[in-house]
C-alpha positions, 0 to 999 in steps of 0.5 A, a space after each residue: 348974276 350966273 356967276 354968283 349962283 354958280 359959285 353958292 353951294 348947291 345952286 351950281 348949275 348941271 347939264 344931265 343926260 338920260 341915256 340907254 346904254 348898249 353892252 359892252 361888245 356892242 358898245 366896242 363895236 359902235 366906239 369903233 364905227 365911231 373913231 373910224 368915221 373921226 379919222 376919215 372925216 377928221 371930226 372929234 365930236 365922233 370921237 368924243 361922245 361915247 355910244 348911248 341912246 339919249 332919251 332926255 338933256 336938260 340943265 338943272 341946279 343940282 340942288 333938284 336933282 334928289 327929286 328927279 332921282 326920286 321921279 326917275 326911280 319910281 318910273 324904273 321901278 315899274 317899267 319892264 327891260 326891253 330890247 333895242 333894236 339897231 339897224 343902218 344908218 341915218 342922219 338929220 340934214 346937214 350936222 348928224 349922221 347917227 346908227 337908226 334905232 328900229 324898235 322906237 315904241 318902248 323907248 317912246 312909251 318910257 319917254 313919256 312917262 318921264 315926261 309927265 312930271 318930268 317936264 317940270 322938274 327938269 326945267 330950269 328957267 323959260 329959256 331952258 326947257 328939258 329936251 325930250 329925244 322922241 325919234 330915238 337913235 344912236 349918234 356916231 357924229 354930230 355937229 358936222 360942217 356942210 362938207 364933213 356931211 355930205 361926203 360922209 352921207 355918200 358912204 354911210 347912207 349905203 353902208 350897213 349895221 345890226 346890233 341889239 342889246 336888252 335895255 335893263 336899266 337907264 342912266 343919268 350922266 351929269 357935268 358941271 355947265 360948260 365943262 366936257 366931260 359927263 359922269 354918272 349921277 345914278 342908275 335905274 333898274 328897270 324892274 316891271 314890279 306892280 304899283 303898291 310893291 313901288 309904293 312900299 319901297 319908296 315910301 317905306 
């Protein structure tokens, strides 16, 4: 049955990101901490993933998606830029080592404004629910196996990292299920403007 509904137009499905993306000097800075982690610890998931704060991953049929555009527009409008925090290193036992996002609050708070009827548009089915990243970092590695881990834990528990950049806007990157490579959908300014100035350009 998935291989019909692939195939009708507009009932493809797509993995989306929603992320926050640093600069460009910090995001050269990070890429590099990234690709000298692959060599050393001979991981291509280091490699591959480029830097980003993800605030949210879900599948959904691309026919959806002018609605959680829609949604993710009207939240932008009204959220304020902020600034980002990096700081060190961190990880989740045994399978991700990730740079440690300090200033957790605005990123939190941005969470669960999109979560409120996010939740239901960016649902697919019972087995697919959206994930919501409410402990924000910044992945260097993921999907490590045991040894690549532990030997790189050693190092990079004691090794050291700053970096802040002003989030201004968020990003939602999509791929056709079960391919590599994300693109961009759209782009979110955060604007700060006040309720009835985001009601009128939606609506008018």
């Amino acid at each position: 049955m998935e291989t019909i509904i692939n195939t009708i137009p507009g009932y493809r499905v797509y993995e989306y990101l929603l992320v926050l993306s640093p600069h460009e000097e910090l995001w050269n800075r990070i890429m590099k901490v990234k690709e000298n982690f692959a060599e050393q610890y001979k991981s291509d998931h280091a490699r591959w993933g480029k830097p980003h704060v993800t605030l949210a991953n879900f599948l959904q049929y691309e026919m959806k998606e002018d609605r959680i555009v829609n949604h993710l527009k009207r939240i932008a409008m009204g959220y304020p830029p902020f600034k980002v925090e990096l700081k060190d290193f961190g990880s989740f036992p045994s399978h991700t080592i990730y740079i440690n996002v300090t200033s957790k609050l605005p990123i939190q708070n941005l969470i669960k404004e999109i979560r409120l009827d996010g939740n239901r548009l960016m649902k697919l089915n019972d087995d697919n629910k959206p994930h919501f990243i409410m402990e924000p970092h910044l992945t260097i590695a993921r999907k490590l196996k045991p040894w690549q881990y532990e030997k790189a834990w050693l190092e990079y528990s004691n090794s050291h990292f700053t970096g802040r950049f002003i989030a201004d806007t968020m990003t939602l990157l999509k791929r056709p299920a079960g391919e590599m490579k994300y693109h961009i959908a759209k782009k979110f300014e955060f604007q700060n403007l006040p309720v009835a100035t985001r009601q009128g350009e939606l609506f008018g």
